[in-house]
C-alpha positions in Angstrom: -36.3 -21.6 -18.9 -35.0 -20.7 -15.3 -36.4 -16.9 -14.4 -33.7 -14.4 -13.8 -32.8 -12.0 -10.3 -30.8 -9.3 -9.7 -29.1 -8.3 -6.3 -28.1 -4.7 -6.2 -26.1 -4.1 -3.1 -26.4 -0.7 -2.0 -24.2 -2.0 0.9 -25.3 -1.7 4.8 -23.7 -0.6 8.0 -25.5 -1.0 11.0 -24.1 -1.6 14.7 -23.6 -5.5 14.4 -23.3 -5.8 10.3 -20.5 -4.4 7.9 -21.2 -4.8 4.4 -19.3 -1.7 2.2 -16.4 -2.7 0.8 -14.1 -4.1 1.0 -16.8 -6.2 3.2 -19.7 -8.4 2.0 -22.8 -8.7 4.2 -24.2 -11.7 5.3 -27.8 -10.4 3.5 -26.3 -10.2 0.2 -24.9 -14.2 0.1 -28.4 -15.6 1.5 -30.3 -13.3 -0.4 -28.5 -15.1 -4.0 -29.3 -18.2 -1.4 -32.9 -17.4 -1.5 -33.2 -16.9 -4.9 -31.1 -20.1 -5.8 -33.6 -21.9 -4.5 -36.5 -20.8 -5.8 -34.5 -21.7 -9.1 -33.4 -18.0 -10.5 -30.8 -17.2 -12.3 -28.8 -14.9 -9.9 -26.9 -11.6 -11.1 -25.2 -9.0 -8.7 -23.8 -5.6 -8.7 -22.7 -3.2 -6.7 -23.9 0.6 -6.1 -20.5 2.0 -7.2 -20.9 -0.6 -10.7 -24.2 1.0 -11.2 -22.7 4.5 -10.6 -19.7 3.8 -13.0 -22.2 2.1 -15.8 -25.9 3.8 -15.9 -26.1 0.8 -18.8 -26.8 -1.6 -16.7 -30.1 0.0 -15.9 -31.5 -1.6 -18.9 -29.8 -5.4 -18.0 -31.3 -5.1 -15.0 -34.9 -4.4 -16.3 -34.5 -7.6 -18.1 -35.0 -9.6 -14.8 -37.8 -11.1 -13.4 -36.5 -9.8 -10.1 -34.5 -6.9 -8.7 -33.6 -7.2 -4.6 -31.3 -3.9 -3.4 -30.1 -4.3 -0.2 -29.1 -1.0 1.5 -28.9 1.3 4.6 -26.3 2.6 6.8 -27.9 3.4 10.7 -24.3 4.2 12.2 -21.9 6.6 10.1 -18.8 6.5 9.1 -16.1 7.0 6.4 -15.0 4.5 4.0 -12.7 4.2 1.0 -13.7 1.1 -0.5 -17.3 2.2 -1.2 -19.7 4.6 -0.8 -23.1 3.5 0.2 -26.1 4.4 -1.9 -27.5 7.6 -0.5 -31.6 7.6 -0.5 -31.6 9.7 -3.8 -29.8 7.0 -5.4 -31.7 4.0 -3.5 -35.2 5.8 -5.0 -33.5 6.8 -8.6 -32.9 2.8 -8.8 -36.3 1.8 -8.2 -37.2 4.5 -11.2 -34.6 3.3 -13.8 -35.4 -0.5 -13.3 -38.2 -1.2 -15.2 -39.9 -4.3 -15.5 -38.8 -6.6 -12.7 -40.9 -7.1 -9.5 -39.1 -4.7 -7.2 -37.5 -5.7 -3.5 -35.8 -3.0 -1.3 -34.6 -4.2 2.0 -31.7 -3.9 5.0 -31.4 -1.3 7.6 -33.4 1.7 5.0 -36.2 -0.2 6.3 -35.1 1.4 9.7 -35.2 4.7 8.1 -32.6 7.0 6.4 -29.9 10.1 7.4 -27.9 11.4 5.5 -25.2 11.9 7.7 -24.2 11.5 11.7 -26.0 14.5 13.9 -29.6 14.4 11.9 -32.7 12.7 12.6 -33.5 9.2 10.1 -36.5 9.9 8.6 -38.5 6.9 8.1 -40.5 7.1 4.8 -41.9 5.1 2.0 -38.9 4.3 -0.9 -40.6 5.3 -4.0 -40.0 2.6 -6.7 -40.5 -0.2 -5.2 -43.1 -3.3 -4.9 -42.3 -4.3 -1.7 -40.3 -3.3 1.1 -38.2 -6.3 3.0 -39.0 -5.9 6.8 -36.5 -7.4 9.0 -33.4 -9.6 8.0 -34.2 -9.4 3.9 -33.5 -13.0 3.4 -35.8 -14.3 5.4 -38.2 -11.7 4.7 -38.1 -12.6 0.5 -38.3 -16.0 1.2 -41.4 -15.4 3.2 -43.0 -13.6 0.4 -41.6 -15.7 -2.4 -43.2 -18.6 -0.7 -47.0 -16.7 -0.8 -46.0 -15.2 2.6 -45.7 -11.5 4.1 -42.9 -9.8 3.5 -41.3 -9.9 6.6 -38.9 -11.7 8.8 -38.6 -13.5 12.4 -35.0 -15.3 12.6 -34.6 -19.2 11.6 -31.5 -20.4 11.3 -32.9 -23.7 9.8 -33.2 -21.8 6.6 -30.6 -19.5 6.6 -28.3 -21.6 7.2 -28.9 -23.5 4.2 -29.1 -20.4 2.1 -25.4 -19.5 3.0 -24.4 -22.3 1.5 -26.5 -21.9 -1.5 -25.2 -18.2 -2.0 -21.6 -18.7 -1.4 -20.6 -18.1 -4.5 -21.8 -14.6 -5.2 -18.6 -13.8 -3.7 -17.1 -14.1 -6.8 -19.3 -11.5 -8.6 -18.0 -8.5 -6.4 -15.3 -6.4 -7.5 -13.0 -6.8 -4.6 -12.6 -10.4 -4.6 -10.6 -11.7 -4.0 -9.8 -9.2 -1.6 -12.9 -9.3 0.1 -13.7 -10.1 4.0 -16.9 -12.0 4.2 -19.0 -10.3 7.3 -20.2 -13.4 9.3 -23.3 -14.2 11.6 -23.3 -15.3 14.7 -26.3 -14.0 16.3 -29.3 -11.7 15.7 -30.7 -9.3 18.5 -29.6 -8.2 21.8 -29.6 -8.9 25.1 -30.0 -5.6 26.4 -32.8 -5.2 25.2 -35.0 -7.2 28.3 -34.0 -3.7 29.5 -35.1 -1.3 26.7 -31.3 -2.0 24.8 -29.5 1.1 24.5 -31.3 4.7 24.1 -29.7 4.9 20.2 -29.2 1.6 19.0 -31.5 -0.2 16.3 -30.2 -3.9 17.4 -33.4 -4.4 19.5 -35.2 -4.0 16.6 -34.6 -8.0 15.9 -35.7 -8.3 19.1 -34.0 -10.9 21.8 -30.8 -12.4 21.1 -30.8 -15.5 18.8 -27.4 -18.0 18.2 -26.5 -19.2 15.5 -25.4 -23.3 15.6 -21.9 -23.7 15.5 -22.1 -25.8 12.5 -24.3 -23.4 10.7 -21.4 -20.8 11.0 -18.6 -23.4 9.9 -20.7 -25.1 7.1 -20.7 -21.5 5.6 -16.6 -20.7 5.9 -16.3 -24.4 4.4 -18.3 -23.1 1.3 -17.2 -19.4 0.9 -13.1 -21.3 1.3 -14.2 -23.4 -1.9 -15.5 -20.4 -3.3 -12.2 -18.4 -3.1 -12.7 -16.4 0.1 -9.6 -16.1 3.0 -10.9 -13.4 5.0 -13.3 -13.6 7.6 -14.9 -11.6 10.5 -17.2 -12.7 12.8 -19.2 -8.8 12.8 -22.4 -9.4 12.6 -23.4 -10.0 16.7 -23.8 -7.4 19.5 -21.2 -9.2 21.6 -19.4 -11.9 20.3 -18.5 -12.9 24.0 -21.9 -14.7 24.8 -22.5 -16.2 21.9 -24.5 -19.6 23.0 -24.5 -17.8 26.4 -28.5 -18.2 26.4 -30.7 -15.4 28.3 -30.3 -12.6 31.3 -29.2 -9.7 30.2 -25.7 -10.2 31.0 -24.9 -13.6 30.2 -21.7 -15.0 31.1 -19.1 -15.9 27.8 -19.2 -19.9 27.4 -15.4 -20.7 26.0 -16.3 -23.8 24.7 -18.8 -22.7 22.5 -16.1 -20.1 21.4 -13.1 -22.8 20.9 -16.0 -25.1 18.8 -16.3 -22.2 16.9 -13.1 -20.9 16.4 -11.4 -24.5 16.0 -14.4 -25.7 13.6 -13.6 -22.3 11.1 -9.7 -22.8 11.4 -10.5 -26.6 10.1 -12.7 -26.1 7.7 -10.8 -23.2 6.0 -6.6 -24.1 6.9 -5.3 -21.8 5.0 -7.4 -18.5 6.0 -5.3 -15.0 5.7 -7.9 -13.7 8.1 -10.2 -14.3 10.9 -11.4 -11.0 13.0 -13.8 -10.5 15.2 -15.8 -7.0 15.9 -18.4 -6.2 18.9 -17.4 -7.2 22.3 -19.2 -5.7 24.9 -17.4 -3.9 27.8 -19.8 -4.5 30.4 -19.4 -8.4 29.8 -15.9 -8.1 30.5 -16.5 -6.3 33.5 -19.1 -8.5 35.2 -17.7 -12.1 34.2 -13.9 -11.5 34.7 -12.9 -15.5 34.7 -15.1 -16.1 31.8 -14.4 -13.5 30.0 -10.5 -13.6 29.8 -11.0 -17.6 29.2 -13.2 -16.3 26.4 -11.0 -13.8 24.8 -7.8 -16.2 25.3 -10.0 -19.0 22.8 -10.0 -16.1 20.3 -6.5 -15.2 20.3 -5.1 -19.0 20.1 -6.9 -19.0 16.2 -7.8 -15.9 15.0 -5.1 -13.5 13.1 -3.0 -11.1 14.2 -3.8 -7.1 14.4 -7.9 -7.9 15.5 -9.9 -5.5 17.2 -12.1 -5.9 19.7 -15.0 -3.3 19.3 -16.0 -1.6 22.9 -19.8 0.4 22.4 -18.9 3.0 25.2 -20.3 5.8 24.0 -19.5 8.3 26.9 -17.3 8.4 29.8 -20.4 10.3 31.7 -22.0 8.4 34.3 -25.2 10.5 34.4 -25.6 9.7 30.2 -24.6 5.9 31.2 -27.6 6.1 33.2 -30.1 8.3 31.1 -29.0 5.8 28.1 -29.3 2.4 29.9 -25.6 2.4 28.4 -24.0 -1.1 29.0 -21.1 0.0 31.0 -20.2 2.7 32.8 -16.2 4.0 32.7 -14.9 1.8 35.4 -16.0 -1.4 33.4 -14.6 0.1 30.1 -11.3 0.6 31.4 -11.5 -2.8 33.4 -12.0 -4.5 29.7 -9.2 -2.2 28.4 -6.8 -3.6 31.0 -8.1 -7.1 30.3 -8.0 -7.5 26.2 -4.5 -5.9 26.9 -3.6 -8.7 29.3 -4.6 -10.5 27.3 -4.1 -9.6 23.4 -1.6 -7.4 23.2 1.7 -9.1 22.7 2.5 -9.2 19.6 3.2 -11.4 16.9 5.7 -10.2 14.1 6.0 -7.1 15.5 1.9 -6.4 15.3 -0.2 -6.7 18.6 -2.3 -9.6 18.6 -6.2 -7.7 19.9 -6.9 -4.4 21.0 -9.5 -2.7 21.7 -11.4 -0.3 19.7 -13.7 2.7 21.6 -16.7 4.3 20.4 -17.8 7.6 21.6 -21.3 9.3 20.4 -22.6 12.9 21.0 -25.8 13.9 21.6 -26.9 11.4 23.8 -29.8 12.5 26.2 -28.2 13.8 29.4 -24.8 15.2 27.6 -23.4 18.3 29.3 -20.5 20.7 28.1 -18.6 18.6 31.3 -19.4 14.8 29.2 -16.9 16.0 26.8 -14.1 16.7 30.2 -14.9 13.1 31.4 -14.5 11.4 27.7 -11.1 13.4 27.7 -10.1 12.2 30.9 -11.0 8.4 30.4 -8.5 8.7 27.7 -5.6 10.9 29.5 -6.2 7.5 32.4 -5.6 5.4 29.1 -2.7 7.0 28.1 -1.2 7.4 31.5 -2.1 3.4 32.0 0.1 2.3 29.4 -2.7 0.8 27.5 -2.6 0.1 23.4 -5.6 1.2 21.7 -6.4 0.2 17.9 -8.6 3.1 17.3 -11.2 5.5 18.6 -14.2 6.5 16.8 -15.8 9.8 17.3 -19.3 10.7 16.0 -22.4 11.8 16.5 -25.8 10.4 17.1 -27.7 9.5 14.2 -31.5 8.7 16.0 -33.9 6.4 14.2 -38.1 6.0 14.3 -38.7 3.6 17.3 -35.8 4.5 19.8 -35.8 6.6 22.3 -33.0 9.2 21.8 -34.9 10.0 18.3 -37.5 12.0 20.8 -35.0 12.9 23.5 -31.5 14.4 22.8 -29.2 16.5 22.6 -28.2 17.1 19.1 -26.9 21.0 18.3 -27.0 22.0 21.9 -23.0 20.9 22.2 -21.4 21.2 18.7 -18.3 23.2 20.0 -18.1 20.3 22.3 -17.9 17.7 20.1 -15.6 19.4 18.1 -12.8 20.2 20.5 -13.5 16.4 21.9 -12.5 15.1 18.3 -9.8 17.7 17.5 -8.1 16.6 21.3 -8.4 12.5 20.4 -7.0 13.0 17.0 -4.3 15.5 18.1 -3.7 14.6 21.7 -4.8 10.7 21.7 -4.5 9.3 18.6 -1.0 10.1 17.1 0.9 9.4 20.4 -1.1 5.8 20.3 -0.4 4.7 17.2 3.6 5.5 17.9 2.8 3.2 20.5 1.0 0.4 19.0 3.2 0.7 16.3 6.6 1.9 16.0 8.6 2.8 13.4 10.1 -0.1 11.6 7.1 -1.8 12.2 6.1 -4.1 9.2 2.9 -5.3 7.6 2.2 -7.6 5.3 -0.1 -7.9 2.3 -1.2 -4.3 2.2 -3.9 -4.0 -0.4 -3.1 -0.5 -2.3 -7.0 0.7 -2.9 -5.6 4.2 -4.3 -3.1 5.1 -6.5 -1.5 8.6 -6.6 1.8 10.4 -6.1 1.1 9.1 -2.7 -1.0 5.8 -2.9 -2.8 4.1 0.0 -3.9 0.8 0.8 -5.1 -1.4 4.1 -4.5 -4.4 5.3 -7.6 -7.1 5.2 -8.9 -6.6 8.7 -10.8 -5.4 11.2 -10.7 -1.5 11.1 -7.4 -2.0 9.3 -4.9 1.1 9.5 -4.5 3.4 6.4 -1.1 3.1 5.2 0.3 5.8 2.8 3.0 5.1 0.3 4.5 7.8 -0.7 5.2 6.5 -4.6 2.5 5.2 -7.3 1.6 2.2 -7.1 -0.9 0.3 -9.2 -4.7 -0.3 -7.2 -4.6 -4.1 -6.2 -0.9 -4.4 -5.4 -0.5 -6.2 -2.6 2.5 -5.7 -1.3 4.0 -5.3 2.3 5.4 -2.2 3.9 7.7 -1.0 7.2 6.3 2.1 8.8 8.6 5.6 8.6 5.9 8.6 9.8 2.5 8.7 11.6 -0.8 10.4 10.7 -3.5 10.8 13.0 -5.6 7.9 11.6 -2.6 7.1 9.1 0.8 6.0 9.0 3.4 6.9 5.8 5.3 3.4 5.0 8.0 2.3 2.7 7.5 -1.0 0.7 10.0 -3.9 1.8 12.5 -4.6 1.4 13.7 -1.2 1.1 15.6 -1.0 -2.1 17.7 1.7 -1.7 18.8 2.3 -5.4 15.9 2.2 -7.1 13.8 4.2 -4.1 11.8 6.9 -6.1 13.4 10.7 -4.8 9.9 11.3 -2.6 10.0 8.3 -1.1 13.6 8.2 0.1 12.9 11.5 2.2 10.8 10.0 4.6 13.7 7.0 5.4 13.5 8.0 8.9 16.9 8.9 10.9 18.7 10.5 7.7 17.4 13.9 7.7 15.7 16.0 5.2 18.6 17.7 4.2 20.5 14.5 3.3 18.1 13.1 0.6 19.2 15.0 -2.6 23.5 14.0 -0.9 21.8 10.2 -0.5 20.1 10.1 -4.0 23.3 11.5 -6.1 25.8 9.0 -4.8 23.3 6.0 -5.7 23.9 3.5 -6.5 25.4 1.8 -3.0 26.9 -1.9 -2.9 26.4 -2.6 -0.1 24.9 -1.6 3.7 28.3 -0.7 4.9 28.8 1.9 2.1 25.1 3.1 2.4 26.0 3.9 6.4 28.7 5.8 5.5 26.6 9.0 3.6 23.2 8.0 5.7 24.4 6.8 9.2 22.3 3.9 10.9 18.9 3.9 10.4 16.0 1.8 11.8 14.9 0.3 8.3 18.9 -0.7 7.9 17.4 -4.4 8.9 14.8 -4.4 5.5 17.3 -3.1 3.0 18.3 -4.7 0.3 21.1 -3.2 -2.4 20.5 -4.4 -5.7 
């Protein structure tokens, strides 16, 4: 009788791997790979299951084996899913009882509870062995009467990807659920020392994934039931196949293989993003890089981001941090992903770029905070569109070199009148720019439900879009935009039906006034556009209307 395994996914986020929901990590699908193959029976669940249903504790001690993947080494907030805090990673390890015991991702790296402290790197009480590495690889190695621990082979992940496809279908998101997928593992930079924060180097030099290998495992998770895709997990999407240097230049065709062979093998995809592009690419390999970036917008989808690592617009902390561009590059890429990515397509820009910004990088004065400020006035003032800007501060790890030298709690004011001015000053005006009222988008996924309920698209750093009625989790429904947040925008489901628009939501029909609403609401029902116009006036939604 076939021995059974548990995965417990914890879920990771590290700089070149998404894997909270309403992402899956490439770790958790090769893991159930791995496990496939040494003939187990493969369960999954997720951290927030476990929280919901402490019963499962004793299922899971049934097992012959228990793998949680888990660790987050950039922070962030998410709505989909929380990941497992180290209190909760070690109380797993207590409750299970009875299964050998695996513990692996970016924990191994070490753990923080939030952006601004030191990780603390520590044994994870609980556990038989820890995964070190890429956990696949590393189970497989001790599964097999190895270590273990990891290098990178493709030869066998590849095959597990296939294997562990399915697992998809065990989390609670899918089918709305973007598969996180690998292209390559380790970074250039790091001939150099990599960046001062980043954990990346810890894989060591950059390894590429065969086209084929990538494709085989859309064809698989397609069959399976999955329809969104990011290629996420790389440092810089740009050079993948690029081979060494530092700086590679982008190879296009190895981009348009790619791109083509995913777009074949799964036609009728609702979603294929990208994440990390790196600035200073961009910057040194103009030709290249725009032929590059032009590949990715012939087949991806719609609304993409392309994620820019600038960290600071300081020279002297580019330098200190062996950042990989300094200001001038960035904005040069901002220009060029415009050029090239931001027309739009159904009234949603094709790919923007997204900026990152830490504090507490070695070198950071009170005046790094004027020049990050400035950068984006120039960004503003340039005409630019901008998906989003991500504010934060550093989180240092065990092995890199801003754990021993930086400048955490010497410039908190700083940071804080740096994030009040983007979300005040920067954000709001850009998202009235990238996306004007009236704008519409399509398939919003409502993940909250309330008096007002909110949902995302399935996408790279998809907006927040509030709907200011209940409506039922899992909806999916689409939406034209009436008001703007800083990092959210109020919508109204279309079409607009204007009779049966619940009180709360009517208000925020933009051009009628506030005043209006309860004059608009009592004469309801209207027959017709014409005799709507004549209590509301025009409005920009009179296009989505429908009178029913």
């Amino acid at each position: 009788m076939p021995a059974d395994a548990w995965i417990i996914d914890g879920y990771v986020d590290e700089p070149a791997c998404l894997g909270v929901p309403p992402y899956i990590s490439p770790y958790i699908r090769n893991t159930a790979g791995v496990l496939l193959e040494q003939g187990y029976n493969v369960r999954y669940s997720t951290i927030d299951q476990i929280r919901g249903d402490p019963y499962l504790f004793p299922s899971i001690s049934k097992a012959d084996i228990a793998v949680m993947i888990a660790g987050v080494t950039v922070p962030g907030k998410y709505i989909g899913g929380t990941p497992a805090t180290l209190t909760e990673i070690q109380l797993v390890g207590v409750q299970i009882r009875g299964p050998e015991k695996y513990i692996g991702g970016p924990i191994g790296f070490g753990y923080s509870p939030a952006g601004g402290e030191k990780a603390i790197k520590q044994a994870i009480s609980g556990f038989d062995h820890l995964l070190l590495g890429s956990p696949p690889e590393a189970l497989h190695s001790h599964l097999t009467g190895g270590r273990p621990e990891s290098g990178t082979d493709y030869t066998l992940s590849d095959k597990w990807s296939i294997l562990g496809s399915d697992i998809i279908k065990n989390h609670p998101s899918f089918p709305y659920l973007m598969c996180e997928l690998e292209t390559a593992r380790g970074c250039a930079h790091q001939e150099t020392g990599g960046c001062s924060f980043c954990t990346e180097p810890f894989y060591g030099p950059p390894v590429y994934r065969p086209v084929e290998g990538v494709i085989a495992e859309v064809e698989s998770l397609y069959r399976a039931g999955a329809r969104h895709f990011r290629l996420g997990r790389q440092p810089d999407l740009l050079t993948y196949q690029a081979g060494g240097g530092e700086y590679p230049a982008p190879v296009p065709d190895a981009l348009q293989a790619l791109f083509a062979g995913i777009r074949e093998r799964a036609p009728d995809l609702r979603t294929l993003h990208i994440d990390n592009i790196n600035p200073g690419t961009i910057a040194r390999h103009p030709d290249e890089s725009h032929e590059a970036l032009s590949v990715i917008v012939r087949y991806h989808t719609p609304g993409d981001v392309a994620a820019f690592g600038m960290e600071t617009a300081d020279p002297e902390v580019v330098r200190r941090n062996n950042l990989k561009a300094g200001p001038g590059e960035v904005m040069e890429a901002v220009r060029m992903v415009n050029e090239v990515g931001a027309q739009r397509t159904a009234g949603i820009p094709e790919l923007l770029p997204g900026i990152n910004f830490i504090s507490g990088l070695p070198g950071e004065t009170p005046e790094t905070f004027e020049h990050n400020q400035e950068f984006l006035k120039q960004v503003l003032l340039g005409s630019y569109l901008i998906r989003r800007v991500n504010v934060r501060q550093l989180m240092p790890f065990p092995g890199t070199r801003a754990y021993d030298t930086n400048t955490l709690g010497l410039h908190d004011a700083g940071f804080r009148t740096f994030k009040e001015f983007v979300r005040v000053k920067f954000d709001r005006p850009m998202l009235e720019r990238v996306f004007p009222i009236g704008t519409v988008f399509r398939n919003i996924v409502i993940e909250i439900q309330g008096q007002v309920s909110f949902g995302r698209q399935m996408g790279s750093y998809p907006i927040l879009v509030g709907i200011p009625a209940p409506v039922s989790t899992r909806t999916v429904l689409d939406a034209a935009v009436v008001d703007f947040g800083m990092r959210s925008l109020t919508a109204l489901p279309v079409p607009v039906d204007i009779n049966h628009l619940p009180v709360q939501a009517l208000r925020w029909l933009p051009g009628i006034g506030k005043k209006n609403v309860a004059m608009i609401a009592a004469k309801r029902p209207y027959k017709s556009l014409e005799s709507f116009r004549k209590v509301a006036g025009v409005t920009p939604l009179d296009h989505l209307m429908i009178f029913g």
